[in-house]
ROVO-759951 format. One record per residue: residue number from 1; x, y negated, z negated of N, C-alpha, C, O in turn. Coordinates in pm, 1 decimal. Atoms other than C-alpha are relative to their C-alpha. Layout:
<vexmars>
NUM; X; Y; Z; X; Y; Z; X; Y; Z; X; Y; Z
...
</vexmars>
This chain:
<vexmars>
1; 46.1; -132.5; 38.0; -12541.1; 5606.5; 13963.1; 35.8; 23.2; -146.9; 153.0; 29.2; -184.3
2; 6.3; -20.5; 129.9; -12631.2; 5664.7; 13592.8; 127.0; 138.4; -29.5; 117.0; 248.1; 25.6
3; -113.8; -133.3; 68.9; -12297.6; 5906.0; 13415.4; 128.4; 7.0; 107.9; 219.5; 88.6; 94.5
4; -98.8; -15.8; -61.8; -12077.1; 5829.9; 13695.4; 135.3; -15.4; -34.5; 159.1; -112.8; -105.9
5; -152.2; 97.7; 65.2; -11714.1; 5773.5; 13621.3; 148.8; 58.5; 57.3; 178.9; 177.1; 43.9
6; -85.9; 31.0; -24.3; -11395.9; 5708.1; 13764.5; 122.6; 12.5; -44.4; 157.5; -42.2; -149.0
7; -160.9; 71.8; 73.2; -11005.3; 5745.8; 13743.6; 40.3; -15.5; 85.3; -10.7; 20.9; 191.3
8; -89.4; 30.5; -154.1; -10754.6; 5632.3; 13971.5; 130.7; -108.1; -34.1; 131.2; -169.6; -140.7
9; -159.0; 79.1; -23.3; -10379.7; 5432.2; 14038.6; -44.0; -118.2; -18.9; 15.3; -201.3; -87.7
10; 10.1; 171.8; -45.9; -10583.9; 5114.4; 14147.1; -151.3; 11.2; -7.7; -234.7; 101.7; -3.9
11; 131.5; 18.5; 14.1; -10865.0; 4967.0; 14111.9; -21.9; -196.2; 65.1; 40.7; -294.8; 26.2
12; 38.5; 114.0; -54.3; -11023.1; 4664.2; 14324.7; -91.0; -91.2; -61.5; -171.9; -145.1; 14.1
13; 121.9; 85.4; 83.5; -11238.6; 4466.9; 14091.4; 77.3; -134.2; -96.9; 198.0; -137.2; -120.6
14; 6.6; 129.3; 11.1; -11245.2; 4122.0; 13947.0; 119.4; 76.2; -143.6; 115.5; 188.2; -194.5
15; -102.2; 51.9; 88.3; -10939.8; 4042.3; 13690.8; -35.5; -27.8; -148.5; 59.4; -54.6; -222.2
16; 58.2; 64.0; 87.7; -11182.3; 3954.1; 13391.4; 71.3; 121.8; -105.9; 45.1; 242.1; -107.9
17; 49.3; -77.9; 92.4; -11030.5; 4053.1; 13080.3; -95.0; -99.3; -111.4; -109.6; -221.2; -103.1
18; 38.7; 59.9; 103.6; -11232.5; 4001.9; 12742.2; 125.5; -13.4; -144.1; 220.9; 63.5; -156.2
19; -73.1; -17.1; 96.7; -11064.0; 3897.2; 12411.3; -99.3; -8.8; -142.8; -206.2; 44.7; -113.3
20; 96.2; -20.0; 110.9; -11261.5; 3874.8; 12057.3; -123.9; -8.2; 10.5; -158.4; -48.4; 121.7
21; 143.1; 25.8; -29.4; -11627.2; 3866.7; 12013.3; -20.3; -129.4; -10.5; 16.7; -200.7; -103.8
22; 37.7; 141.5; 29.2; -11766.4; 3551.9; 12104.4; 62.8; -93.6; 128.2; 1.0; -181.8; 187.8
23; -96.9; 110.3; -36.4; -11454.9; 3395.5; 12296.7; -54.9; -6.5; 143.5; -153.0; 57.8; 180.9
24; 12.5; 29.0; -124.2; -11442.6; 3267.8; 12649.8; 51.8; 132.0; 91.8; 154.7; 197.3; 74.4
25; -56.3; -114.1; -61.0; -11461.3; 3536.5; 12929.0; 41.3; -32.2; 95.3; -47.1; -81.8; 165.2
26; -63.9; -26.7; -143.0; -11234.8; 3532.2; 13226.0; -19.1; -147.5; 34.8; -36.8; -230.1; -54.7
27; 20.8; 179.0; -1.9; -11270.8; 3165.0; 13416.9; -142.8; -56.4; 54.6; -166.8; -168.1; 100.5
28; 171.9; -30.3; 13.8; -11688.9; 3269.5; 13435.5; -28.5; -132.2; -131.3; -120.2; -213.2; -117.6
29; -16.8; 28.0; 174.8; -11634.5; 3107.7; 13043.5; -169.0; 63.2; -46.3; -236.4; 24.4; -141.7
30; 109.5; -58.4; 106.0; -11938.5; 3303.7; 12962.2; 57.6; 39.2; -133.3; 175.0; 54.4; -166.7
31; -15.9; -68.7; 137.9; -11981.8; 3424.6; 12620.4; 2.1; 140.0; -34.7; -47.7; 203.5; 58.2
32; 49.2; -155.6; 32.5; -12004.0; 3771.2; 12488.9; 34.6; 4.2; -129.3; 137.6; -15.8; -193.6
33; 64.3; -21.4; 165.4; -12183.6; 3838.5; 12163.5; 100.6; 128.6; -48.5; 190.4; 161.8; 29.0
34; -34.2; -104.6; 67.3; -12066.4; 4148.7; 11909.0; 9.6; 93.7; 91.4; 105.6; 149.3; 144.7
35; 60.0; -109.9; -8.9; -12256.2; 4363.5; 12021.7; 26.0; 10.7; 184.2; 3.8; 124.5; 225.4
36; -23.2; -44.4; -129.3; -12166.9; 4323.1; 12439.1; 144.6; 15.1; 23.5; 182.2; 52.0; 134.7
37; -144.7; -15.5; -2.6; -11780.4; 4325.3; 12357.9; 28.0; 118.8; 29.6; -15.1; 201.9; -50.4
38; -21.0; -126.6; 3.6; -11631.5; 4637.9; 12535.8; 74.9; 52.3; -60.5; 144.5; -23.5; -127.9
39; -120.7; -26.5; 128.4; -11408.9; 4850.4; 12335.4; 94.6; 2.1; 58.2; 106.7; -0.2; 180.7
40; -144.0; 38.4; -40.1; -11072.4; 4819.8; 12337.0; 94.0; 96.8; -137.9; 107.2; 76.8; -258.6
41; -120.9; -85.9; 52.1; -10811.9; 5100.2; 12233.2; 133.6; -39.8; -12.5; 173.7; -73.0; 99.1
42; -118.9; 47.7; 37.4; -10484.0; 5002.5; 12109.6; 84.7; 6.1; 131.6; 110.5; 121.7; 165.2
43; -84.4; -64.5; -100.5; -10267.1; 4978.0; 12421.7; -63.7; -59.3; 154.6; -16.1; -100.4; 260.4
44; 84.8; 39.7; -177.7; -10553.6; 4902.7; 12694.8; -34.4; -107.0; -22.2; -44.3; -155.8; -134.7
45; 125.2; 98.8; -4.5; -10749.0; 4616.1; 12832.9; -143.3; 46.5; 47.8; -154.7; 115.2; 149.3
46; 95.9; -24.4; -63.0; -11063.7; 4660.0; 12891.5; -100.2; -128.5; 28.8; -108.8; -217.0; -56.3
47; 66.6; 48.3; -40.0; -11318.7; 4475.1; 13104.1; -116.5; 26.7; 96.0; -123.4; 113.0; 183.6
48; 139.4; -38.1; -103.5; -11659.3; 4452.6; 13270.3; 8.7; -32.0; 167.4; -8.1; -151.8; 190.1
49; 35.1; 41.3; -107.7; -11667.4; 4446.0; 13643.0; -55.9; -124.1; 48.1; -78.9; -200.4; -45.7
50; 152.5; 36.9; -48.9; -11909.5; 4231.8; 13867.6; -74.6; 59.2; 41.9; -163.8; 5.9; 107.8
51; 119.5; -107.0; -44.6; -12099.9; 4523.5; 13935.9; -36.5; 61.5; -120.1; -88.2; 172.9; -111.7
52; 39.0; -92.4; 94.2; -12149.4; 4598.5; 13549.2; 91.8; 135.7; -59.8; 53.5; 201.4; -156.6
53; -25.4; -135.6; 39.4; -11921.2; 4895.3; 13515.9; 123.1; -58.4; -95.6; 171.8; -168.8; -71.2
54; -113.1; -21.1; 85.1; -11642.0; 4933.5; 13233.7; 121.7; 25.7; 74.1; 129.8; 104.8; 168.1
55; -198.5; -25.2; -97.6; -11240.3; 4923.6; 13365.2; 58.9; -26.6; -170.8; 23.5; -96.5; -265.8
56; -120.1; 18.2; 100.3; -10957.0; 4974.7; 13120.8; 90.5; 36.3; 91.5; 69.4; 97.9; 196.0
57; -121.6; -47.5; -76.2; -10611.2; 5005.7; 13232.6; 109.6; -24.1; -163.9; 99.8; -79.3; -273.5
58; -121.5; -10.5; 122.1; -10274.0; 5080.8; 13030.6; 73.4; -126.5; -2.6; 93.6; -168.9; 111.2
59; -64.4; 135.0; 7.9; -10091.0; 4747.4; 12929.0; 167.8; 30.0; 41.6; 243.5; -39.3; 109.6
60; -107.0; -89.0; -56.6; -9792.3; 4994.1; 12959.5; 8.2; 84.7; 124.9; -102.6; 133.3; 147.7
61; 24.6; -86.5; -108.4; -9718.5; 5200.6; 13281.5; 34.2; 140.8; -39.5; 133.7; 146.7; -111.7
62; -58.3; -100.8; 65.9; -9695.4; 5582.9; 13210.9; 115.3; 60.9; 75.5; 116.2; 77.6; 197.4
63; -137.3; -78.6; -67.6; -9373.5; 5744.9; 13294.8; -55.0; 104.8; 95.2; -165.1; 159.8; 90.8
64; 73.5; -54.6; -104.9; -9357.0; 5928.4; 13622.4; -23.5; 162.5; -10.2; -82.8; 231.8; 72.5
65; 56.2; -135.0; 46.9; -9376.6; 6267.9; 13445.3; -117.0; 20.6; -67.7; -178.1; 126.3; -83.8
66; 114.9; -44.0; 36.2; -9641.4; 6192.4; 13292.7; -157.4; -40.3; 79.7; -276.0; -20.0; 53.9
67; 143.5; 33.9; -144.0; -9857.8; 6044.4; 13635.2; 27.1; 154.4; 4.4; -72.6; 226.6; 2.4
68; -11.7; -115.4; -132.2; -9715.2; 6363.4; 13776.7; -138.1; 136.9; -110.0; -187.0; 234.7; -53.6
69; 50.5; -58.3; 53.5; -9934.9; 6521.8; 13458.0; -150.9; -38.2; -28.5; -210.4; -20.1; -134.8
70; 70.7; 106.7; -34.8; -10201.6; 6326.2; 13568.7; -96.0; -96.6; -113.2; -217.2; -106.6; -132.6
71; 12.0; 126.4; 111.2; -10232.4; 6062.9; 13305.4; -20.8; -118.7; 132.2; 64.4; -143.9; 217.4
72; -12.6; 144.6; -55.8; -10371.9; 5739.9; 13482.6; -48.5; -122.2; -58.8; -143.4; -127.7; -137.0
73; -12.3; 107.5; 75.0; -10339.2; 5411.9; 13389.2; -128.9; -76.1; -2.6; -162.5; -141.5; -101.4
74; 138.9; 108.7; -73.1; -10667.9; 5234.5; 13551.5; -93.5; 119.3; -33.2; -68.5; 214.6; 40.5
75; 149.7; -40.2; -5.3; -10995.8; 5414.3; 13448.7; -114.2; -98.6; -24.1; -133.7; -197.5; -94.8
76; 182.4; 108.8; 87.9; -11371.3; 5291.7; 13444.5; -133.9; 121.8; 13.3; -130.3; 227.8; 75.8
77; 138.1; -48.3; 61.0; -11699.5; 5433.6; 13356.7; -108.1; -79.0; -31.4; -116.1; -196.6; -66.7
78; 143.5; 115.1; 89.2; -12028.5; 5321.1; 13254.2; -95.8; -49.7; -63.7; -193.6; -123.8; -54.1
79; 73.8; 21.7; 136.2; -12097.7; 5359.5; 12936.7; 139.4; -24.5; -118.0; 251.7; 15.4; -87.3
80; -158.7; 19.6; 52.1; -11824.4; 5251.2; 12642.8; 69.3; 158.9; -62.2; 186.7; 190.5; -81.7
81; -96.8; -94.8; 21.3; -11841.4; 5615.6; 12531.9; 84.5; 132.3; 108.6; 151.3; 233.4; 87.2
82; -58.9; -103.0; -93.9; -11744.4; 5783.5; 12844.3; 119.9; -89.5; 23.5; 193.5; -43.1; 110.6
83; -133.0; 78.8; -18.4; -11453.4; 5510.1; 12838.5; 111.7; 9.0; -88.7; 233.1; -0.3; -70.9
84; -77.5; -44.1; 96.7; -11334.8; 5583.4; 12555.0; 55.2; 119.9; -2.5; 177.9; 129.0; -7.8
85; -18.7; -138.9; -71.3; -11344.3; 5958.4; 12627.4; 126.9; -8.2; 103.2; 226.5; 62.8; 90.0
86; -47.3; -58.3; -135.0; -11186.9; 5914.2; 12968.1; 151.2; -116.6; -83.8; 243.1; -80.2; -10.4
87; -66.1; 36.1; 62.1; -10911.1; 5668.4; 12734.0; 108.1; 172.5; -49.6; 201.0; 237.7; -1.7
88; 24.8; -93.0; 125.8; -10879.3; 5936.2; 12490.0; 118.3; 130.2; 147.4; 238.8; 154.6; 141.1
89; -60.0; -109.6; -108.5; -10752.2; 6201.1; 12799.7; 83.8; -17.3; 70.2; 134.3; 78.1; 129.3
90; -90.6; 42.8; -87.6; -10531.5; 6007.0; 12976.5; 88.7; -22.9; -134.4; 171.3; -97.2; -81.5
91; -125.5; -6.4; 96.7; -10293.4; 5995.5; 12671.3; 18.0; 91.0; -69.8; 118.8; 86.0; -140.3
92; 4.5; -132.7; -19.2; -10363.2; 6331.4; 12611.6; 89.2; 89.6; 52.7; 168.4; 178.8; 22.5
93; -66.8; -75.3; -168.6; -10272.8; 6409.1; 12962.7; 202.9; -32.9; -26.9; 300.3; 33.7; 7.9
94; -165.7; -4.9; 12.1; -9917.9; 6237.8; 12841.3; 67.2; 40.9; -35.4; 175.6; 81.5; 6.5
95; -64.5; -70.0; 130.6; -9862.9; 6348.5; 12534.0; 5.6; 166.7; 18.2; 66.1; 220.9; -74.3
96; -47.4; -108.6; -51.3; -9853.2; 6699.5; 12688.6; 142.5; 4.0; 30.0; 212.2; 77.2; -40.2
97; -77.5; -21.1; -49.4; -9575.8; 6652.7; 12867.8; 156.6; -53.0; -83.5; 268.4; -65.1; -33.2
98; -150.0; -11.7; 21.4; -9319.4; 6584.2; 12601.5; 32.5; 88.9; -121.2; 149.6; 109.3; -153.2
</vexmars>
């Protein structure tokens, strides 16, 4: 469903991350050009599903005052700017709380 998007603790989807444009992805070894590289915010990984959709998660875990402020670590979406967005709010959501 076109604009849908996701946050949550966990997330069940394939392990693939990406690293520079170009390089080997996940143990697929596809390629990915410039221009299909997802973005990547200082801090997260981000990767494509096998169903297509965008996942980032925090490389860090957030402290439990700031889950309790509901900052979560695992989001996806599925477009890069609603990922970035939904990035963008979850450290937001932390940086409130100190």
């Amino acid at each position: 469903m076109p604009g849908n998007v996701t946050v949550g603790r966990s997330a069940a989807v394939s392990a693939e991350t990406f690293g520079s444009p170009g390089s080997e992805a996940g143990s697929g070894g596809q390629s990915r050009s410039a221009d299909t590289t997802p973005p990547c915010q200082e801090g997260w990984k981000v990767w494509h599903s096998d169903a297509g959709r965008l996942w980032a998660t925090r490389t860090r875990p957030f402290r439990p005052d700031e889950e309790r402020a509901g900052a979560y670590r695992t989001v996806d979406a599925d477009t890069d700017e609603q990922l970035a967005a939904l990035i963008t709010e979850q450290e937001r959501r932390a940086e409130s709380v100190q």
